[in-house]
ROKOL-551518 format. One record per residue: residue in three letters; residue number from 1; x, y, z of N, C-alpha, C in turn. Coordinates in pm, 1 decimal, decimal comma, always signed. Example, Ala and Ser with C-alpha at 12.3 -4.5 7.8 and 13.67 -1.06 7.14 Angstrom:
r:ALA k:1 n_c1:+1319,0 n_c2:-569,0 n_c3:+780,0 ca_c1:+1230,0 ca_c2:-450,0 ca_c3:+780,0 c_c1:+1320,0 c_c2:-330,0 c_c3:+780,0 $
r:SER k:2 n_c1:+1285,0 n_c2:-225,0 n_c3:+708,0 ca_c1:+1367,0 ca_c2:-106,0 ca_c3:+714,0 c_c1:+1290,0 c_c2:+3,0 c_c3:+787,0 $
//
This chain:
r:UNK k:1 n_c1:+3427,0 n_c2:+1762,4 n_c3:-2648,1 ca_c1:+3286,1 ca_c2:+1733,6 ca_c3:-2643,9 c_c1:+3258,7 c_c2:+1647,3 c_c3:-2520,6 $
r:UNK k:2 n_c1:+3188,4 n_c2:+1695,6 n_c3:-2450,7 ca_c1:+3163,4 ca_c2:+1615,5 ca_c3:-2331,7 c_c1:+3004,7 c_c2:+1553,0 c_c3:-2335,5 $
r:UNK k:3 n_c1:+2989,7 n_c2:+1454,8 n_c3:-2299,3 ca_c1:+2838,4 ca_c2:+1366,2 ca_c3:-2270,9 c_c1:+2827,8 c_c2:+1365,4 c_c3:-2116,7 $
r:UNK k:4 n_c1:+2691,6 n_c2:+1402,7 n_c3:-2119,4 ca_c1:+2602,3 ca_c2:+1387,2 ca_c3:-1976,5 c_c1:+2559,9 c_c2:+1234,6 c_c3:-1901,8 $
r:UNK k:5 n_c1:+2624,9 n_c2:+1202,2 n_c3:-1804,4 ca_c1:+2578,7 ca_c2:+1063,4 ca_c3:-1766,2 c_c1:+2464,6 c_c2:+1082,1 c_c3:-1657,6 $
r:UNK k:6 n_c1:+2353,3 n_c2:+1012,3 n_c3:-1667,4 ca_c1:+2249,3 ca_c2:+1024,1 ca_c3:-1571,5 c_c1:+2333,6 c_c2:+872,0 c_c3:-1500,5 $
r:UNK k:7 n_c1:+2390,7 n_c2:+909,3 n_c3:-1319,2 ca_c1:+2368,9 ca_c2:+772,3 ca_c3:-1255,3 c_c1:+2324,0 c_c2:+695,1 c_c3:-1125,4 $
r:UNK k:8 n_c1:+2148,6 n_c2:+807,5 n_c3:-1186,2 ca_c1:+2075,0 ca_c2:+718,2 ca_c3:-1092,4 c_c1:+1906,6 c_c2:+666,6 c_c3:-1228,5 $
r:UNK k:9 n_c1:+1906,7 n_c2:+525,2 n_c3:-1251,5 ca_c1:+1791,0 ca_c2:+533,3 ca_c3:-1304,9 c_c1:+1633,4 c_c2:+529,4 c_c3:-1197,2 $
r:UNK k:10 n_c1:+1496,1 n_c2:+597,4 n_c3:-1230,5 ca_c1:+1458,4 ca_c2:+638,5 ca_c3:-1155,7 c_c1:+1316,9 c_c2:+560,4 c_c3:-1290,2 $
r:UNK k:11 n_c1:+1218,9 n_c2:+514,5 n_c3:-1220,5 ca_c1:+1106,8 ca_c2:+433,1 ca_c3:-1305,1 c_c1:+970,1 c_c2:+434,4 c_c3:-1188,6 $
r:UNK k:12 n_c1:+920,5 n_c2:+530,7 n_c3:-1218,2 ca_c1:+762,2 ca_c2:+506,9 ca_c3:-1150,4 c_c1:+666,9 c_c2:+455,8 c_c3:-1169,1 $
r:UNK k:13 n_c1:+669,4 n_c2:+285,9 n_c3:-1080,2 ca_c1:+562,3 ca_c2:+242,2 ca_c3:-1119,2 c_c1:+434,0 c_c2:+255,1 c_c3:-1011,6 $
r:UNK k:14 n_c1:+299,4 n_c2:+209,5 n_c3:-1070,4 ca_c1:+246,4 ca_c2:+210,0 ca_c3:-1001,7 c_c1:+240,7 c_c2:+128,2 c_c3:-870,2 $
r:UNK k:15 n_c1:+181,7 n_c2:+221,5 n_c3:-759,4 ca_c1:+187,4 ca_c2:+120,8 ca_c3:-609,9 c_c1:+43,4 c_c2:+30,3 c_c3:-613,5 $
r:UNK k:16 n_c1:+73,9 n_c2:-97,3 n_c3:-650,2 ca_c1:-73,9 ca_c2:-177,9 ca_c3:-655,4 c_c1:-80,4 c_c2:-205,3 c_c3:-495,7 $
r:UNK k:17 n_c1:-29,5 n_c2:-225,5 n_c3:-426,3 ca_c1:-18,5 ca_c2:-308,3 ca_c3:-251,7 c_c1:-77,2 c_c2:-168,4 c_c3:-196,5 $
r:UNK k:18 n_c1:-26,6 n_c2:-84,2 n_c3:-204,3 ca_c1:-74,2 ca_c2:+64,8 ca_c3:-102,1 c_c1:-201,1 c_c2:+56,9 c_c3:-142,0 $
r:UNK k:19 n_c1:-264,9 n_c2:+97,6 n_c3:-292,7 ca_c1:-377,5 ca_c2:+91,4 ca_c3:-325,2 c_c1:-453,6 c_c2:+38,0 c_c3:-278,6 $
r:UNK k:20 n_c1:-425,5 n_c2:-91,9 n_c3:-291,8 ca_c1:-558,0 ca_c2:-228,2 ca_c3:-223,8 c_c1:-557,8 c_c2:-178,3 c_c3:-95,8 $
r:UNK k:21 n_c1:-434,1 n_c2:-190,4 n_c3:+6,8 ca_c1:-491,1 ca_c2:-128,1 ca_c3:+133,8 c_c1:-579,9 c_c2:-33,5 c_c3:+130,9 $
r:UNK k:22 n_c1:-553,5 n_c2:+96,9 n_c3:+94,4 ca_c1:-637,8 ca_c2:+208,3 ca_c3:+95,8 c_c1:-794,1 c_c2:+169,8 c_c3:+84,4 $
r:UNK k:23 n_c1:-746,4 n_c2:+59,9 n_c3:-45,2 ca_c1:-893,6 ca_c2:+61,4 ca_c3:-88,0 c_c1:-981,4 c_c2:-41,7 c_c3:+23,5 $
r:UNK k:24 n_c1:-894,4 n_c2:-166,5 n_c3:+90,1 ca_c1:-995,5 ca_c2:-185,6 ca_c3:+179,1 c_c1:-996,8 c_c2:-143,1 c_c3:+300,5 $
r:UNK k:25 n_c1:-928,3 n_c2:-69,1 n_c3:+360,7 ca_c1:-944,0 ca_c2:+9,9 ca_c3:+434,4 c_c1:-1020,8 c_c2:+124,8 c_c3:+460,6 $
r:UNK k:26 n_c1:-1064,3 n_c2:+161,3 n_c3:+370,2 ca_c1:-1149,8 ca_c2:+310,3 ca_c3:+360,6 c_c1:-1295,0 c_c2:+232,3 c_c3:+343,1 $
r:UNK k:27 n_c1:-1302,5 n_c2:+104,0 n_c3:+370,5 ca_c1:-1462,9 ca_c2:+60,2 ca_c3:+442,6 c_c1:-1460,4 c_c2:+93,7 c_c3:+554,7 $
r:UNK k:28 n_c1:-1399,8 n_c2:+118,5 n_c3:+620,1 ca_c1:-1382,0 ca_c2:+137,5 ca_c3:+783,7 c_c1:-1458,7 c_c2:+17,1 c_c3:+866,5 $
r:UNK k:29 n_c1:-1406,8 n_c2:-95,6 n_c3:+819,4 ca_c1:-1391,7 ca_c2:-183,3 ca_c3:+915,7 c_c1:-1233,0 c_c2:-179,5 c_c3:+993,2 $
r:UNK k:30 n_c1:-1284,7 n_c2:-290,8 n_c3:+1116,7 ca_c1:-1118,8 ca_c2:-303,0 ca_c3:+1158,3 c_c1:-1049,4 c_c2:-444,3 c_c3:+1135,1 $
r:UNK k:31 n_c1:-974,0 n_c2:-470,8 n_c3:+1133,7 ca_c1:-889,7 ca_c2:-597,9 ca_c3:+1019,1 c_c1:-746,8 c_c2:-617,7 c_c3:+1141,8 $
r:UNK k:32 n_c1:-712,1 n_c2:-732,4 n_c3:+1139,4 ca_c1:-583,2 ca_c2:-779,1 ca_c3:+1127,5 c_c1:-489,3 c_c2:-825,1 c_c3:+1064,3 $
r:UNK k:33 n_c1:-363,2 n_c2:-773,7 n_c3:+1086,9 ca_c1:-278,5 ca_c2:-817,3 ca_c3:+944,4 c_c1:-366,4 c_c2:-925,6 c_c3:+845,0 $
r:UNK k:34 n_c1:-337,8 n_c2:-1058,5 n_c3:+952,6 ca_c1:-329,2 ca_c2:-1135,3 ca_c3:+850,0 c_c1:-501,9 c_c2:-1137,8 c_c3:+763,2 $
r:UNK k:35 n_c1:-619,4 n_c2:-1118,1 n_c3:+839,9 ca_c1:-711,1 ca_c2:-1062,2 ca_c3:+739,5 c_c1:-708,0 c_c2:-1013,8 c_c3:+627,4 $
r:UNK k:36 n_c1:-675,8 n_c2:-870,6 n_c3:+700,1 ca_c1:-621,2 ca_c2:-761,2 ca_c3:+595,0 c_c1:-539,6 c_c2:-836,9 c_c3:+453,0 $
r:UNK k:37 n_c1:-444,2 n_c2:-875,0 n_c3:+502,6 ca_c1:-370,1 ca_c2:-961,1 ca_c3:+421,7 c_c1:-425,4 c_c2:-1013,4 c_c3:+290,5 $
r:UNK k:38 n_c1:-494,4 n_c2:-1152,9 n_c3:+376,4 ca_c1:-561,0 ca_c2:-1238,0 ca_c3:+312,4 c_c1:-695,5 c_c2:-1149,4 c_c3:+164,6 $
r:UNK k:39 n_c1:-735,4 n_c2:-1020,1 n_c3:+224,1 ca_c1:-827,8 ca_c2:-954,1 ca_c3:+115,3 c_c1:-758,8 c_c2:-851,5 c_c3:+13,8 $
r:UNK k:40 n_c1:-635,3 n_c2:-832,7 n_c3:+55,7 ca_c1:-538,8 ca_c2:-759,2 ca_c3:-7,4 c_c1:-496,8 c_c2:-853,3 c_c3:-108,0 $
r:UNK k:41 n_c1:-448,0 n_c2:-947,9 n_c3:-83,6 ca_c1:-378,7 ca_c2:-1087,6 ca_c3:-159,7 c_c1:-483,9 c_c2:-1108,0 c_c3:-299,7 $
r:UNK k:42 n_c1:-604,6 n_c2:-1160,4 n_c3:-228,2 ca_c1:-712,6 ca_c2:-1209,2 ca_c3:-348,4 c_c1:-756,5 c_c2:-1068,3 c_c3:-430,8 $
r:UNK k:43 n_c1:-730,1 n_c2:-982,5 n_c3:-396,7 ca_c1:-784,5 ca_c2:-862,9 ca_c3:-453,0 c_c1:-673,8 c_c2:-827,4 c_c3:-555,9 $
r:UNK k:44 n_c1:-553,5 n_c2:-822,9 n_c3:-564,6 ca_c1:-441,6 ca_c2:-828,2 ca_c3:-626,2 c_c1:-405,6 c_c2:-964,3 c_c3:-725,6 $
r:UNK k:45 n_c1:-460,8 n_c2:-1063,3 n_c3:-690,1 ca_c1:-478,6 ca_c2:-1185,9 ca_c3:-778,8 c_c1:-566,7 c_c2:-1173,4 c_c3:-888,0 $
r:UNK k:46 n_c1:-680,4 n_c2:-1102,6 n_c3:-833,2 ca_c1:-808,5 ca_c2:-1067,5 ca_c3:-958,3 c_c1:-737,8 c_c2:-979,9 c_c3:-1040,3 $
r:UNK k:47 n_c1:-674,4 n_c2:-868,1 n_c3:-963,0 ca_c1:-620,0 ca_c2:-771,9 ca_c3:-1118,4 c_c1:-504,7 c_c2:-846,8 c_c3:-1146,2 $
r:UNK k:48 n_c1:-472,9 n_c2:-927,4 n_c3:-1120,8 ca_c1:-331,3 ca_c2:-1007,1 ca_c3:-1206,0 c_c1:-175,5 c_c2:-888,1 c_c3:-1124,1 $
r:UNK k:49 n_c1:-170,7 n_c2:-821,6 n_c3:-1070,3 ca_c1:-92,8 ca_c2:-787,4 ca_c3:-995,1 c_c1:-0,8 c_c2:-811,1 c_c3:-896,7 $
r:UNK k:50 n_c1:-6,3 n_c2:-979,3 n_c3:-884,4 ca_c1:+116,2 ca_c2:-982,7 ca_c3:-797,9 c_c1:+217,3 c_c2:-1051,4 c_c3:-906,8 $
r:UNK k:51 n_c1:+321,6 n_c2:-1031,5 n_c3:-819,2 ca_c1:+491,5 ca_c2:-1085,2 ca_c3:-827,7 c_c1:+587,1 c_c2:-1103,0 c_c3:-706,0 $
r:UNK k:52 n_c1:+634,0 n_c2:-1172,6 n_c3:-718,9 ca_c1:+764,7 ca_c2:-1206,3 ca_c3:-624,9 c_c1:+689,2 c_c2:-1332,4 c_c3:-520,0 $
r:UNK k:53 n_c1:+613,9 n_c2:-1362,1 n_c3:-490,3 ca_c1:+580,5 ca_c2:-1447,5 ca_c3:-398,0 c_c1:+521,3 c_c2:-1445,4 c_c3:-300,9 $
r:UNK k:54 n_c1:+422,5 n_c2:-1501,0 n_c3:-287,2 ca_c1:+334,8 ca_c2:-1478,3 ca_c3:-160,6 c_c1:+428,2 c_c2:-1416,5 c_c3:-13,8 $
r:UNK k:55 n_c1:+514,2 n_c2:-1441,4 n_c3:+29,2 ca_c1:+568,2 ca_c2:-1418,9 ca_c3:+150,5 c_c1:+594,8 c_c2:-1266,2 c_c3:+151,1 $
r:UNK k:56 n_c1:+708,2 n_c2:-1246,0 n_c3:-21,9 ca_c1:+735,1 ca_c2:-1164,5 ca_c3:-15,6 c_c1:+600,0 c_c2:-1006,3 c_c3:-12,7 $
r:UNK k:57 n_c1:+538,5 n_c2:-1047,1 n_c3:-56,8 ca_c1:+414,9 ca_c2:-974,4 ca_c3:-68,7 c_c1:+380,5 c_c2:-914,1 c_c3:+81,2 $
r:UNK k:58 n_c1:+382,6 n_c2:-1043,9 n_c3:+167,9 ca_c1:+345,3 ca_c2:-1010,4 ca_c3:+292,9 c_c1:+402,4 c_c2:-904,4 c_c3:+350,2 $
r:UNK k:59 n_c1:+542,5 n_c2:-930,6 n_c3:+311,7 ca_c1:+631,5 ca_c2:-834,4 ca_c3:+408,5 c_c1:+601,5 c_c2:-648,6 c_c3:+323,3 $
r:UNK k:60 n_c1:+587,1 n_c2:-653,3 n_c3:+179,2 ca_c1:+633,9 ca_c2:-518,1 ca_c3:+142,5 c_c1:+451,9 c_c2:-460,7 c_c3:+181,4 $
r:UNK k:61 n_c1:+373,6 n_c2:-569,3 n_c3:+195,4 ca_c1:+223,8 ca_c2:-526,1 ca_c3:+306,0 c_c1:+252,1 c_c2:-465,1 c_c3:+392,6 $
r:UNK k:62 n_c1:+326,8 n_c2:-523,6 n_c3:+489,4 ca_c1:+342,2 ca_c2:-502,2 ca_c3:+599,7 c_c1:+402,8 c_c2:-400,5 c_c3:+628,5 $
r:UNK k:63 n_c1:+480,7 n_c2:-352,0 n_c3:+579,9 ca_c1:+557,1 ca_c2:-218,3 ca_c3:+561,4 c_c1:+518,3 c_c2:-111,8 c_c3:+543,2 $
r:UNK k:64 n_c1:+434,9 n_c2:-149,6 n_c3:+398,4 ca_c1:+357,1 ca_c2:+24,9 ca_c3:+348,1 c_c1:+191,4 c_c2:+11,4 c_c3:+437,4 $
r:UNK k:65 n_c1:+179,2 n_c2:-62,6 n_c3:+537,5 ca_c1:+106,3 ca_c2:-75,7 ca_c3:+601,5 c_c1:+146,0 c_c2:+2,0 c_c3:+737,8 $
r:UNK k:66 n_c1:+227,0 n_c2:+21,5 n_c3:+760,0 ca_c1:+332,8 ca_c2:+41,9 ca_c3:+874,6 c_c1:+326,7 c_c2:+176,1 c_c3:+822,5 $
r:UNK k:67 n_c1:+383,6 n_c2:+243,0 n_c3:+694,5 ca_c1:+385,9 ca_c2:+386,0 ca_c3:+656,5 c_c1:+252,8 c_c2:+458,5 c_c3:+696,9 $
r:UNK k:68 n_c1:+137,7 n_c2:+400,4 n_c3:+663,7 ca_c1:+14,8 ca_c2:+447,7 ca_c3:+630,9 c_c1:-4,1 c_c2:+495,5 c_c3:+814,6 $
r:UNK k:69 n_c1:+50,2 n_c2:+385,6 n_c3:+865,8 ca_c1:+18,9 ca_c2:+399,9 ca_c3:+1007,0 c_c1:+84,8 c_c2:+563,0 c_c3:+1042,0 $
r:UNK k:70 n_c1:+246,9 n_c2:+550,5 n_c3:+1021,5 ca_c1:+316,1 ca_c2:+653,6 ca_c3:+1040,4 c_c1:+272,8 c_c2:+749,8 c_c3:+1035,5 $
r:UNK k:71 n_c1:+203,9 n_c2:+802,2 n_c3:+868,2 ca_c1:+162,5 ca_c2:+888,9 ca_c3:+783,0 c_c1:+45,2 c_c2:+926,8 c_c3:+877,8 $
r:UNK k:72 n_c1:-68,5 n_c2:+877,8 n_c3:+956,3 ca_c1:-167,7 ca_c2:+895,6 ca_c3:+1026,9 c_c1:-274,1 c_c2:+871,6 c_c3:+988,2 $
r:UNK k:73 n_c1:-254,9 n_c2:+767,2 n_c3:+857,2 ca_c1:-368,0 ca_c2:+756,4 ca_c3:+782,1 c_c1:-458,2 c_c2:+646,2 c_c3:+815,3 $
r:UNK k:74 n_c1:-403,4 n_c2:+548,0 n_c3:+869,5 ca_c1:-479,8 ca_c2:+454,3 ca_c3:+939,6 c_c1:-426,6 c_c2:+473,2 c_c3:+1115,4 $
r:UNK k:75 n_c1:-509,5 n_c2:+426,3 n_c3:+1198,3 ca_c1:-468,8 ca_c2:+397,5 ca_c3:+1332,3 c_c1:-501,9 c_c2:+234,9 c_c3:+1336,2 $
r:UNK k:76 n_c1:-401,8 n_c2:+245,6 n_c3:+1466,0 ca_c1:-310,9 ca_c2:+61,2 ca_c3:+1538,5 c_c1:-343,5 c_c2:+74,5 c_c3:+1643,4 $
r:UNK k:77 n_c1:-440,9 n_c2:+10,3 n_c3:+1687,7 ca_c1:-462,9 ca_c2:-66,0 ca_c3:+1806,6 c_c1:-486,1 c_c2:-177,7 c_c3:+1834,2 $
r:UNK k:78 n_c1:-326,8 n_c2:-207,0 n_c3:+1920,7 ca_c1:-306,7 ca_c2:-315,2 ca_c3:+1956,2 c_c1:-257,9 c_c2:-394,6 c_c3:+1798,1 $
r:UNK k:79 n_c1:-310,9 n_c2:-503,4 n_c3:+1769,2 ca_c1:-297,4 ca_c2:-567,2 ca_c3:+1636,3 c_c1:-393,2 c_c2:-533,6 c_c3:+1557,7 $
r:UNK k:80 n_c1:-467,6 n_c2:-406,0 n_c3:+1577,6 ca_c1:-622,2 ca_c2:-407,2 ca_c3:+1496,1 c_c1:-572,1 c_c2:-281,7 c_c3:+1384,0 $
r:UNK k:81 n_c1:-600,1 n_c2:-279,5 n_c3:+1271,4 ca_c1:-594,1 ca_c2:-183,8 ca_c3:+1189,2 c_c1:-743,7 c_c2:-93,4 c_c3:+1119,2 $
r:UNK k:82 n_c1:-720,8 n_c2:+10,4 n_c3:+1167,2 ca_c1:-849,5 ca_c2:+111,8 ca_c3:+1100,9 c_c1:-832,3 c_c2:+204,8 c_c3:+1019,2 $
r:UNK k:83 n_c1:-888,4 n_c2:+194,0 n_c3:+892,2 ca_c1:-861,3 ca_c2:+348,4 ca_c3:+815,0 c_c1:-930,6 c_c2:+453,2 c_c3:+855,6 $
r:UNK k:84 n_c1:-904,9 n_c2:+543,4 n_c3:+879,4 ca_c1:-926,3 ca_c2:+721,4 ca_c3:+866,0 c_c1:-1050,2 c_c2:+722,0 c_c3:+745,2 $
r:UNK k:85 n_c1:-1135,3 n_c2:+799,7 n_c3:+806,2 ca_c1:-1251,8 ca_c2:+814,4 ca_c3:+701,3 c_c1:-1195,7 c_c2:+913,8 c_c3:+608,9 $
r:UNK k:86 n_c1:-1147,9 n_c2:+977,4 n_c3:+569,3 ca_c1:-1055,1 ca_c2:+1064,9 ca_c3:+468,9 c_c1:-932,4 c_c2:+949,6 c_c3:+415,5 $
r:UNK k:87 n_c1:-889,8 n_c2:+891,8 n_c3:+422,9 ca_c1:-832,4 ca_c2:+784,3 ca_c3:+374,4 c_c1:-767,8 c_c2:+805,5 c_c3:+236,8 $
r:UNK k:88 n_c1:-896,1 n_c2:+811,5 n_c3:+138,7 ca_c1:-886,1 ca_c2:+767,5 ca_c3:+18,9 c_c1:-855,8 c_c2:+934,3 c_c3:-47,1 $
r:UNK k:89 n_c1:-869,6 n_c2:+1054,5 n_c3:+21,1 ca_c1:-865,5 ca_c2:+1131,7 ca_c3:-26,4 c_c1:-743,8 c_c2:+1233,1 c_c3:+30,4 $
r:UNK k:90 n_c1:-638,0 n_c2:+1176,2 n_c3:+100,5 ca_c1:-569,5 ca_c2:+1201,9 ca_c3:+171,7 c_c1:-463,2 c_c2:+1108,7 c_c3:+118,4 $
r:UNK k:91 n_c1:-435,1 n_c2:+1019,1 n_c3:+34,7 ca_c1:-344,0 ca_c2:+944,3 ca_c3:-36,9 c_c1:-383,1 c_c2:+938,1 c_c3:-189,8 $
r:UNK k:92 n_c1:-477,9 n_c2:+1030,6 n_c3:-231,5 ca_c1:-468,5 ca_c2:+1045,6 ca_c3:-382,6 c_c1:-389,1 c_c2:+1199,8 c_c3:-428,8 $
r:UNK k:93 n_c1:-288,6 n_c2:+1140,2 n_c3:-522,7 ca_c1:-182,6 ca_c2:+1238,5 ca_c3:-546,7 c_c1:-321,4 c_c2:+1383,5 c_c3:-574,4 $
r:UNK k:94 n_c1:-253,5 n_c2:+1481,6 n_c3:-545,1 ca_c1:-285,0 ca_c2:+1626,0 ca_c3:-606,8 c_c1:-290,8 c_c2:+1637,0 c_c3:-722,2 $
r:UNK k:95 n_c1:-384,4 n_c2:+1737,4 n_c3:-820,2 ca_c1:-288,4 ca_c2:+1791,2 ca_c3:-941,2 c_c1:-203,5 c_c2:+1856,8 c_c3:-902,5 $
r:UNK k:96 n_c1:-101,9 n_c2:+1935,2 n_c3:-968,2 ca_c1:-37,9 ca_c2:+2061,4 ca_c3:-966,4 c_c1:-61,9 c_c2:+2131,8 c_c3:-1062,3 $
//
């Protein structure tokens, strides 16, 4: 009799940090990090959504901030960040 080992565990949670970007980003103003930051932060405090620590926060910002860039969903100029007027509809999953 043999047993099946799963060994990778795999848990999808929701992305609250991408969200808030998206979400203030798709005003189409233009922002700098630490702006950006700073309305991302308090906006994530109201829904009770953070953990790990202010710093750390900054950095996993800064990152999926960095993706979004990659992705083409916002443009970087210089230190200035702009969302894409499709934004919000261009990072909401599909059905299938």
């Amino acid at each position: 009799m043999s047993t099946t080992r799963r060994t990778r565990f795999s848990r999808r949670v929701p992305d609250h940090v991408t969200d808030e970007l998206v979400a203030v980003l798709a005003h189409q103003k233009t922002f700098g990090f630490n702006d950006l930051f700073e309305v991302v932060y308090e906006n994530l405090k109201a829904r009770n959504a953070v953990s790990g620590g202010e710093e750390m926060l900054r950095l996993r910002a800064y990152e999926k901030l960095q993706n979004l860039v990659t992705r083409g969903l916002v443009a970087k100029n210089g230190k200035e960040y702009k969302g894409h007027e499709d934004i919000v509809e261009r990072t909401t999953p599909q059905p299938t």
